[in-house]
N, C-alpha and C positions, 0 to 999 in steps of 0.2 A: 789879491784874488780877483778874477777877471770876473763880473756879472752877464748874465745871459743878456743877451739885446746889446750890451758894448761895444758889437761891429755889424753891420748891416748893410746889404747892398743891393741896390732894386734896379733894373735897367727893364724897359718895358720892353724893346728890340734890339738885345746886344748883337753886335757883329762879330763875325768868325774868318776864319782863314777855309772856304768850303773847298779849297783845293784836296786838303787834307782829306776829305771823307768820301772826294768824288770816287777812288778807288772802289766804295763801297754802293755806288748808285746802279753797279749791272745787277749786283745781287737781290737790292733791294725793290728792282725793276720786275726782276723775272717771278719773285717772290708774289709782287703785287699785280703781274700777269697771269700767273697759276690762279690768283684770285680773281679776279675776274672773268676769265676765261669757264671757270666753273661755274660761274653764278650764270651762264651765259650754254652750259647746259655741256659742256667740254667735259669729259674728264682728262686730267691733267697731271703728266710724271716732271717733275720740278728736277733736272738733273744736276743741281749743284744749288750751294752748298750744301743742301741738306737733301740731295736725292737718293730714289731707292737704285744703288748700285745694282740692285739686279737686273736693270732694265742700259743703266749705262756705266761703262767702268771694266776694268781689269779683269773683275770675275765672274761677268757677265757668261753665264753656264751654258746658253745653248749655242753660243759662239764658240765656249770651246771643249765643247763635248762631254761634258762630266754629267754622267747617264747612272751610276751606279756609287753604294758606298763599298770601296775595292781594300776589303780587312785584310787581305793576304799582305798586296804591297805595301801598306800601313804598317802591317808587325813585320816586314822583311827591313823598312827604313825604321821603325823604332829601337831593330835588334844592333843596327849600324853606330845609328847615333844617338839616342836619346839615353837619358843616365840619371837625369834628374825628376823623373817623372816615373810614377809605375805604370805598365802597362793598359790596366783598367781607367788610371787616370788620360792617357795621352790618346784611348781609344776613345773617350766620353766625349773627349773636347772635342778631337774630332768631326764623332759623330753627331752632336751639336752644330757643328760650322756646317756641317752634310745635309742636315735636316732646314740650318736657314735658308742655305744656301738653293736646295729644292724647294722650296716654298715660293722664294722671290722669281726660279725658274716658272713655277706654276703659274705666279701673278701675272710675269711678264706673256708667257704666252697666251692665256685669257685677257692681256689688253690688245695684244698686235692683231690676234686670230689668225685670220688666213693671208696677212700680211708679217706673220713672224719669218717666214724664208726670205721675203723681199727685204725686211730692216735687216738681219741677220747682214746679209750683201753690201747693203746699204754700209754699215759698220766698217765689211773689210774695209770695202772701196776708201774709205774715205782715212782705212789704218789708225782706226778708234783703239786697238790693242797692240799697237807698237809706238808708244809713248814718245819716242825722241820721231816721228815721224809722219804724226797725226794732220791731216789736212784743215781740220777742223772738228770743233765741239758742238751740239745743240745745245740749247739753253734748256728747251721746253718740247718735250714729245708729247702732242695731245692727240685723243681719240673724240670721232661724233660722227653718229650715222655708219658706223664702221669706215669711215674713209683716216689716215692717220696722218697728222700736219706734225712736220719739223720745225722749228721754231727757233727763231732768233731774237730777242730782245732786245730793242736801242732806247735808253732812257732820254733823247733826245731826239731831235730831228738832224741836227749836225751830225753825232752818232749813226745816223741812217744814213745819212749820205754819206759818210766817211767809210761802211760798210760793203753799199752797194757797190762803191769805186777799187773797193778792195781784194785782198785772194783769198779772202776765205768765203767770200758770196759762192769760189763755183762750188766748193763742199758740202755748202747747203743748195744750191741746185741740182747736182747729182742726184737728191731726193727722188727727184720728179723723173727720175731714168731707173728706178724701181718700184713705181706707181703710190709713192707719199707725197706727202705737198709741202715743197719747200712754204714758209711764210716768215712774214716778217711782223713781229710787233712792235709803234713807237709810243713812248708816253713821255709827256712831259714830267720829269721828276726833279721836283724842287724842295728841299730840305730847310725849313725856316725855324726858327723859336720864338719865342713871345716869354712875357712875365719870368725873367730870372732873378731870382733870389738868392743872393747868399746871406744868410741865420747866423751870427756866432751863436754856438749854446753855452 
């Protein structure tokens, strides 16, 4: 029987393969730009990975018009195909998906305000809702002073230059031809450890 303490291992600055997790530095770039940006008096929609789709994404409602919860054509497509659901069940869900679904409409046009027509455009243009066809993604749509900045995140400076020279700068310049402000944010993002332990128990 093995005692606790029998295998132990102390490395004060083990090294890593950082190639592996670089995949993971835009996320954790724009994440730490939403942060700071606020403490800096921005309010800030963080559009991936954990952004509020109502503002960017597929079912982005005031882009495509879903103004009403429509029970008629809901029970004409329930009576077609659904079989496994009762009616009351398949309207509830529904009407849940209807009610998030307005909410995050509401959110989004109390952040755009009188610039929701202009993002609206901004979106087609740029074919934000034809997936195989998308000119480009924002990282980060912030608001201050009512003016709205588009936002792009380079957790490097090579990043930023490798952006700038690139085709997806004019998607986020387009911005500024609907009165939003393209921007760009760079930070240095370096991912290190210190004191690794491994414990047998």
């Amino acid at each position: 029987m093995t005692n606790m303490g029998d295998f132990e291992l102390k490395l004060r600055k083990p090294k890593f393969d950082r190639s592996r997790i670089r995949v993971h530095y835009g996320n954790l770039g724009e994440i730490i730009a939403q942060e700071v940006l606020k403490k800096q008096g921005f309010e800030v929609w963080l559009t991936r990975p954990v952004g509020n789709l109502g503002i960017i994404g597929k079912d982005y409602i005031p882009l495509h018009g879903l103004t009403r919860f429509d029970e008629d054509t809901l029970r004409r497509h329930y009576n077609l195909h659904i079989r496994k659901q009762t009616w009351e069940e398949y309207r509830d869900e529904h009407l849940e998906f209807y009610k998030r679904e307005l909410r995050d409409m509401k959110k989004t046009e109390a952040f755009l305000g009188d610039k929701l027509d202009a993002f609206k455009q901004y979106l087609k243009r740029i074919k934000l809702d034809v997936v195989g066809e998308r000119m480009y993604i924002p990282d980060l749509v912030a608001k201050k002073n009512g003016e709205i900045y588009v936002i792009e995140v380079k957790s490097s400076e090579r990043a930023r230059k490798s952006f700038l020279k690139g085709k997806k700068l004019k998607g986020l310049m387009l911005a500024r031809e609907f009165g939003l402000i393209p921007t760009v944010v760079t930070l240095n993002l370096k991912i290190e450890t210190s004191e690794f332990e491994l414990e047998e128990l």
